[in-house]
C-alpha positions in Angstrom: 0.0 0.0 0.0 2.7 2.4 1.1 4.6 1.7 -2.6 1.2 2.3 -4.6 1.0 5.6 -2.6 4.5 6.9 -3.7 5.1 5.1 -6.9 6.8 5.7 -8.9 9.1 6.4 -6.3 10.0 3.3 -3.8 10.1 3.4 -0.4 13.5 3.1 -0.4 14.4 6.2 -2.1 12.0 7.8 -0.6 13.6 6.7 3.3 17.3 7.6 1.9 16.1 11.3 0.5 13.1 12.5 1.4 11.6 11.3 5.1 12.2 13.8 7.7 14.5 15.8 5.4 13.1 17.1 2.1 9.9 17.6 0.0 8.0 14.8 -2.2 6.7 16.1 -5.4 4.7 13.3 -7.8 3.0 14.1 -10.4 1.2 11.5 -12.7 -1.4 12.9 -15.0 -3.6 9.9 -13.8 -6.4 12.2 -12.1 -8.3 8.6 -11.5 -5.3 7.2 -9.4 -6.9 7.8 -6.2 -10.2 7.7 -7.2 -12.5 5.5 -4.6 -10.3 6.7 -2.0 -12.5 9.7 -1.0 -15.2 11.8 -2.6 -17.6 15.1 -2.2 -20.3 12.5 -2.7 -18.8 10.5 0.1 -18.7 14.4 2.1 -21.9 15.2 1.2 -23.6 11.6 2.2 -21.8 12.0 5.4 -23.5 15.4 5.8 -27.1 14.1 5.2 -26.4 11.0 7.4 -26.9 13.8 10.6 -23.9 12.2 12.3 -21.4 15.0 11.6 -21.0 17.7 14.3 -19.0 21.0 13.8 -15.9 21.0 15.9 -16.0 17.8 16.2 -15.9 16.1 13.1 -16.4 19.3 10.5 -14.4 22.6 10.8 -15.4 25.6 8.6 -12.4 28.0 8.2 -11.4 31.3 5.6 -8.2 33.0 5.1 -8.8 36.5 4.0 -6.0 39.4 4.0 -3.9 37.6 6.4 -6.4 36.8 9.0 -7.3 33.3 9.5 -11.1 32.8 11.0 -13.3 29.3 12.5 -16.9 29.6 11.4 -18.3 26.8 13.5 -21.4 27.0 14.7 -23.1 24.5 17.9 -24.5 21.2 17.0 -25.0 18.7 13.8 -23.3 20.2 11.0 -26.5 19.6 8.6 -25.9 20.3 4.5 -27.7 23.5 4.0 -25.5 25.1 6.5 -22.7 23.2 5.9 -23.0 23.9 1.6 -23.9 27.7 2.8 -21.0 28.6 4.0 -18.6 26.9 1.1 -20.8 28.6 -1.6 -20.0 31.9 0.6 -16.5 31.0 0.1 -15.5 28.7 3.4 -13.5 25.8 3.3 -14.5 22.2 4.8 -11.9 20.5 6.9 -13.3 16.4 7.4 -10.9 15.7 10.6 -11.8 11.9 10.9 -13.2 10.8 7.7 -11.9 7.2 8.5 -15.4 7.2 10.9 -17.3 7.9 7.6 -15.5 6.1 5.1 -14.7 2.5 5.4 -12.0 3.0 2.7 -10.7 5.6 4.3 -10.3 3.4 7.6 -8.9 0.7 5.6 -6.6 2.5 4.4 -5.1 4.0 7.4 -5.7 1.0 9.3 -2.6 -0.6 7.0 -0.6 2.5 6.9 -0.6 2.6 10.6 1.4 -1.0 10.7 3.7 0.5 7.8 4.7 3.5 10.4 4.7 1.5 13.8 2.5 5.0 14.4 -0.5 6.6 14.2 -1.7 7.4 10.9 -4.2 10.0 10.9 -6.0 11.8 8.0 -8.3 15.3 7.2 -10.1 15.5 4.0 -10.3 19.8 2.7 -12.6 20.9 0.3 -11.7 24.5 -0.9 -13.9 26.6 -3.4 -12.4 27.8 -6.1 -10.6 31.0 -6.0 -10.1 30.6 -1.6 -7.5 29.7 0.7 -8.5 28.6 4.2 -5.4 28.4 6.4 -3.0 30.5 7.1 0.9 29.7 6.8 2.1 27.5 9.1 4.3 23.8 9.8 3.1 21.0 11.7 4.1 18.5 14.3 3.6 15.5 11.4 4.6 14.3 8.7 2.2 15.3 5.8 1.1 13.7 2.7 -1.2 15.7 0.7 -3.7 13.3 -1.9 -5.2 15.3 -4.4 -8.3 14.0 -5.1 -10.4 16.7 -7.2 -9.7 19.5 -8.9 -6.7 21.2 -8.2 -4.9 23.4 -5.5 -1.5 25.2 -5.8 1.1 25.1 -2.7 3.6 26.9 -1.9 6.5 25.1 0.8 8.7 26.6 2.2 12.2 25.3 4.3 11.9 25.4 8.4 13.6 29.1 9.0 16.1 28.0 12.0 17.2 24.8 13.4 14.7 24.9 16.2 12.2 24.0 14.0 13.5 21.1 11.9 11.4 18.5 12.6 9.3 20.2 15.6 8.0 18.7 18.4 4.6 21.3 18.1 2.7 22.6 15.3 3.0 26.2 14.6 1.0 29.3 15.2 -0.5 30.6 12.4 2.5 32.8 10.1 1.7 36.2 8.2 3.2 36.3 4.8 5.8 38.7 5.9 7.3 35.9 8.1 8.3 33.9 5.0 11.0 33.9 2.7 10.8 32.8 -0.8 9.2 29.2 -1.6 11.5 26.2 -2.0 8.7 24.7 -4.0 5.5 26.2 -5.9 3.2 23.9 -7.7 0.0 23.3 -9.0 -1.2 20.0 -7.6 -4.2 17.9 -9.6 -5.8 15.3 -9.2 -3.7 12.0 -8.4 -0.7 14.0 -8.0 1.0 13.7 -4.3 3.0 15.7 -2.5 5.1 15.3 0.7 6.4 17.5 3.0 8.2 16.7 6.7 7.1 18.2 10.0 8.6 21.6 10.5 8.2 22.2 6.4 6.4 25.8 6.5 3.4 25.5 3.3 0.2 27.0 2.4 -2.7 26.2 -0.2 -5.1 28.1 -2.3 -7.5 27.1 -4.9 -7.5 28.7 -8.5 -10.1 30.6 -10.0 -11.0 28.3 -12.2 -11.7 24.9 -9.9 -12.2 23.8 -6.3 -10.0 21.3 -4.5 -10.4 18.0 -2.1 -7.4 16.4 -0.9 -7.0 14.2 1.5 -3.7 14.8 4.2 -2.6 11.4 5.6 -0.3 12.5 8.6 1.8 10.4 11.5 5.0 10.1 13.5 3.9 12.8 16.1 5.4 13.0 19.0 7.7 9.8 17.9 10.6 11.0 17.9 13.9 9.7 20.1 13.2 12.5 22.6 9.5 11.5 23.1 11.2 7.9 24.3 13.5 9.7 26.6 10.6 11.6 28.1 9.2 8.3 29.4 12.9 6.6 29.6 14.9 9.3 32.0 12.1 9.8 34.7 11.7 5.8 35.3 16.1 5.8 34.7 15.9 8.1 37.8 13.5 6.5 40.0 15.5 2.6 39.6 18.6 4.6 40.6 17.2 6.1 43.4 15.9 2.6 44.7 18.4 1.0 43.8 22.2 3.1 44.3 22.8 4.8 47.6 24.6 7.7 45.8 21.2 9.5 44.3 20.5 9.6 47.4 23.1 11.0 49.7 22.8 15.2 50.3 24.1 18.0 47.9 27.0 20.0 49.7 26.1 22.3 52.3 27.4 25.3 50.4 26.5 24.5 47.0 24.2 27.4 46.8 27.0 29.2 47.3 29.2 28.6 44.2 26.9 27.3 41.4 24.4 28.9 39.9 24.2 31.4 36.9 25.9 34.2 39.3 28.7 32.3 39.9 28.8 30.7 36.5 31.6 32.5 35.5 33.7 32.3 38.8 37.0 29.9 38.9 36.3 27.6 41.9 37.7 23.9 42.0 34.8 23.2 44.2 31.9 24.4 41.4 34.7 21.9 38.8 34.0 18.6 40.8 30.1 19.5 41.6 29.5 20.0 37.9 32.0 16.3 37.2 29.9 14.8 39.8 26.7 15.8 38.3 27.9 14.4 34.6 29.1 11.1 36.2 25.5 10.3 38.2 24.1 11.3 34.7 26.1 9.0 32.4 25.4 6.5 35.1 21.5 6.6 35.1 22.2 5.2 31.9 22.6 1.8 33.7 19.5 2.2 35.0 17.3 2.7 32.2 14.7 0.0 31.5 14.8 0.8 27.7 12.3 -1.6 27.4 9.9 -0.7 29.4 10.0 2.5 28.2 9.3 1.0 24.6 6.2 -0.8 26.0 4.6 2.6 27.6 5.0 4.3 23.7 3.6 0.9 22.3 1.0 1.2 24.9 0.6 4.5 24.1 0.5 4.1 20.0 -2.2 1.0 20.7 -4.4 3.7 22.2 -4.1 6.1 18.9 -4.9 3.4 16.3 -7.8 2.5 14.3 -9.4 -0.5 15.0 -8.4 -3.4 12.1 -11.0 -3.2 9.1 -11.5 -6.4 8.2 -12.4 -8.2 4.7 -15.4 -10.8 4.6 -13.4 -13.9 5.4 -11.6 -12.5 8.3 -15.0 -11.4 9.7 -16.0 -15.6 9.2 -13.2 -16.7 10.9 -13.4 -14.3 13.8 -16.0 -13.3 16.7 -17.3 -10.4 14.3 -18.7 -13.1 11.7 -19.5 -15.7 14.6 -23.6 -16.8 13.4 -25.1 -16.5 16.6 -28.8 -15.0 16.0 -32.5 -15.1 16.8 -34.2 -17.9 14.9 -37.5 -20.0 15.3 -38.8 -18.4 18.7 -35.2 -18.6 20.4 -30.9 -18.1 19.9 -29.0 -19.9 17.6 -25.3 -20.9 17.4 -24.1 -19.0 20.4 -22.0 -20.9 22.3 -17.7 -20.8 21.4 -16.5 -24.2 21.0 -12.8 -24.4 20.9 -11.0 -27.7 21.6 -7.2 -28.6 21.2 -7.1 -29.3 17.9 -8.5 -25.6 16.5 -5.9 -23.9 15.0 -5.5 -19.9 16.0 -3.6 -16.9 15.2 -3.9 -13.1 16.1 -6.1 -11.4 13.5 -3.4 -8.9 12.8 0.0 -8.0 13.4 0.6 -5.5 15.9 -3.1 -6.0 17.7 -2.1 -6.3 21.0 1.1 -5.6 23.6 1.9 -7.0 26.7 3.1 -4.5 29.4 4.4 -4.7 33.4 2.4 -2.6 34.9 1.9 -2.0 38.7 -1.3 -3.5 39.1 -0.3 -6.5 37.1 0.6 -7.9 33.6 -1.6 -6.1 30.8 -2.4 -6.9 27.7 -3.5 -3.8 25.5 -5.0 -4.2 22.3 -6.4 -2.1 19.4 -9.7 -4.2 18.8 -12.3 -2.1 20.4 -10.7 1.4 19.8 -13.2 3.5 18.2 -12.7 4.7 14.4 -12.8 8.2 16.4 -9.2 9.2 17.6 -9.3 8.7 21.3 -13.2 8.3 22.0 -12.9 5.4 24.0 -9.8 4.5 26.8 -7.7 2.4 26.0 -8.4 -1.0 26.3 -6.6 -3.7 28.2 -6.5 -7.1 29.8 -5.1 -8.3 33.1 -3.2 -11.4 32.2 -2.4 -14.0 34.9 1.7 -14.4 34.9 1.5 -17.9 33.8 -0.1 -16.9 30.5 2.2 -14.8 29.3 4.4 -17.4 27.7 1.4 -18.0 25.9 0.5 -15.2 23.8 4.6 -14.7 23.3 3.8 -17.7 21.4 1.3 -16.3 19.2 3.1 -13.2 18.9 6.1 -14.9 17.8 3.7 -17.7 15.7 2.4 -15.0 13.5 1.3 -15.2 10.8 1.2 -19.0 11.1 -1.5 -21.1 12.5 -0.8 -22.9 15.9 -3.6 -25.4 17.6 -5.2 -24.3 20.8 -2.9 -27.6 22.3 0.0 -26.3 21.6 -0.2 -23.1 23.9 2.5 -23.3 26.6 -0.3 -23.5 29.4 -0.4 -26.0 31.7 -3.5 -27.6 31.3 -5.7 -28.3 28.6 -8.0 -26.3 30.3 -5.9 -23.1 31.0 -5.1 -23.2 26.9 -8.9 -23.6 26.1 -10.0 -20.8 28.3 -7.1 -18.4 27.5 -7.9 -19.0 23.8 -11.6 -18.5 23.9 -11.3 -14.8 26.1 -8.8 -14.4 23.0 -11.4 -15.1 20.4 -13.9 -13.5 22.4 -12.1 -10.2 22.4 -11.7 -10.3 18.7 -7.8 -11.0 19.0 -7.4 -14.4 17.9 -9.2 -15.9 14.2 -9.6 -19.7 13.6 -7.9 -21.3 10.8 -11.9 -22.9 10.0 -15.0 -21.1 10.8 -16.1 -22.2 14.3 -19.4 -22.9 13.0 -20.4 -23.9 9.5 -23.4 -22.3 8.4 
């Protein structure tokens, strides 16, 4: 998926040039290329299904002589409003069309694997001869779809090194903050264009057509220092447990010779409190459970993904395709029946993570998230100890089939019971459907 959306450039020159350093311009003269992907019909259904509201779901924004503005009105953003203010010259900003669009969610669903990261996405519809958002950079990295029409962007080079590859989006940036473009184009419709976090740019439509693209955006807050953020505080606290020197006093006169008024002062004493301070640093290293820490940003990234969009026959072979039902005056099919011979595996890769936390072992996982960002918390399981040799297994298994026997449990009962709540919770699929219908 992530080579059809580059080509003809491969992800391999695309990681050696472009990611994190440089613009993507592709153009293909294929305006069908990403057609199905997204549509204003698909907008426009969405509308007149009465389940988008503004701010949540819909933003209505103009840029007009250097002053950006939000229209947003309270409640359901209905299509007369909604279609009111784009003929008056607003643009539509979709922030989660992946809760509208099963394509949509599909699609980021797969990309989110390809980034170990949230992959996110806003759709913009822009009338022709309009611009609605000021100049700015943002805190991901961007690649802009062009769906319809057309759009021409200007992108410009972050100004200083604070803000190569930022950790925060921008305020919004006046014209007479910018320098001169590093690239100006006209995008259309299958063309694609990439640009790295930090990467100043700004869009505006032609006279002559409006514009929807879709912005497919991830990697924020991913970067080496977002690990240290979790890594150095839990470093600190295992050396305070653990080595006796974190925790003997500061010098009784320190106050006296560090600090920025003395910085500048000659004093052996300030020489060894500032070599004292670098070795206990350099030591926390030691400390740090770098693994840990990992398993807090996987937890962490669990909680931002989409929930898997699955085809027909994974839905057969999982709990979302299981045939119990209402028939003839009473249920039918309900009950789970796995024995040791069914054969398992995790419906996806990257579904679930096993994490040490205080309470216990848990075991997050991304089948119940909402296609929302963030509407529901995340969702975990408390794992009894013994069982965590078990879903290693299937971790490690994947994507092979294993029977429900040959789970590391020790009884046949433990591996029976520990595979159902695994089916149950839409984490494991069968090899066969469960029940043949």
């Amino acid at each position: 998926l992530f080579a059809w959306l580059l080509a003809p450039v491969s992800p391999r020159e695309f990681a050696e040039r472009h990611w994190e350093r440089a613009p993507l311009l592709v153009r293909r003269a294929q305006p069908g290329y990403y057609a199905g992907l997204f549509s204003t019909a698909e907008l426009d259904a969405a509308l007149r299904s009465g389940r988008v509201h503004f701010g949540t779901h819909l933003d209505v924004t103009s840029y007009a002589e250097g002053v950006r503005e939000t229209h947003n009105p309270a409640g359901p953003a209905l299509p007369p409003v909604v279609w009111d203010f784009y003929q008056n010259g607003c643009s539509l900003r979709l922030l989660c069309p992946q809760a509208f669009s099963d394509t949509v969610w599909q699609f980021l669903s797969i990309l989110q694997e390809h980034f170990g990261s949230m992959a996110g996405a806003n759709t913009y519809l822009t009338p022709p001869g309009t611009q609605g958002f000021a100049p700015h950079y943002d805190d991901i990295e961007a690649f802009v779809l062009q769906l319809e029409g057309k759009k021409h962007w200007r992108v410009y080079g972050p100004r200083t090194e604070a803000e190569v590859l930022p950790q925060f989006s921008s305020a919004n940036l006046t014209q007479a903050e910018l320098g001169e473009p590093m690239l100006e184009v006209v995008l259309e419709a299958g063309d694609l264009l990439y640009f790295p976090r930090g990467f100043i740019h700004q869009g505006d439509c032609l006279p002559d057509a409006h514009s929807l693209h879709i912005t497919v955006s991830s990697f924020q807050r991913n970067s080496w220092g977002d690990l240290l953020e979790k890594l150095l505080p839990a470093a600190l606290q295992m050396a305070l447990e653990e080595d006796v020197e974190y925790r003997q006093g500061l010098p009784m006169d320190y106050l006296g010779y560090m600090g920025v008024a003395h910085s500048d002062v000659v004093d052996a004493r300030r020489t060894a409190f500032v070599e004292k301070v670098q070795r206990l640093v350099q030591k926390l290293v030691s400390y740090a459970p770098i693994d840990a820490a990992v398993d807090q940003r996987a937890k962490s990234f669990l909680h931002d993904c989409l929930p898997p969009a699955l085809t027909q026959s994974e839905k057969v072979l999982s709990v979302y395709g299981f045939p119990a039902r209402w028939q003839d005056g009473g249920p039918r099919d309900v009950d789970i029946r796995l024995t040791k011979d069914t054969e398992v595996r995790l419906l996806r890769h990257g579904l679930v993570r096993l994490c040490n936390e205080e309470a216990g072992v848990m075991l997050y996982y991304t089948t119940e998230n909402s296609r929302v960002y963030h509407k529901e918390e995340p969702k975990s399981l408390e794992i009894d100890p013994e069982y965590t040799d078990s879903i290693e297994f299937l971790l490690s298994s994947y994507p092979n089939h294993v029977s429900v026997d040959s789970l590391p449990c020790e009884t046949l009962e433990d591996k029976i019971s520990l595979a159902t709540l695994l089916f149950e919770k839409g984490i494991l699929t069968t090899k066969k459907p469960l029940i043949q219908v």
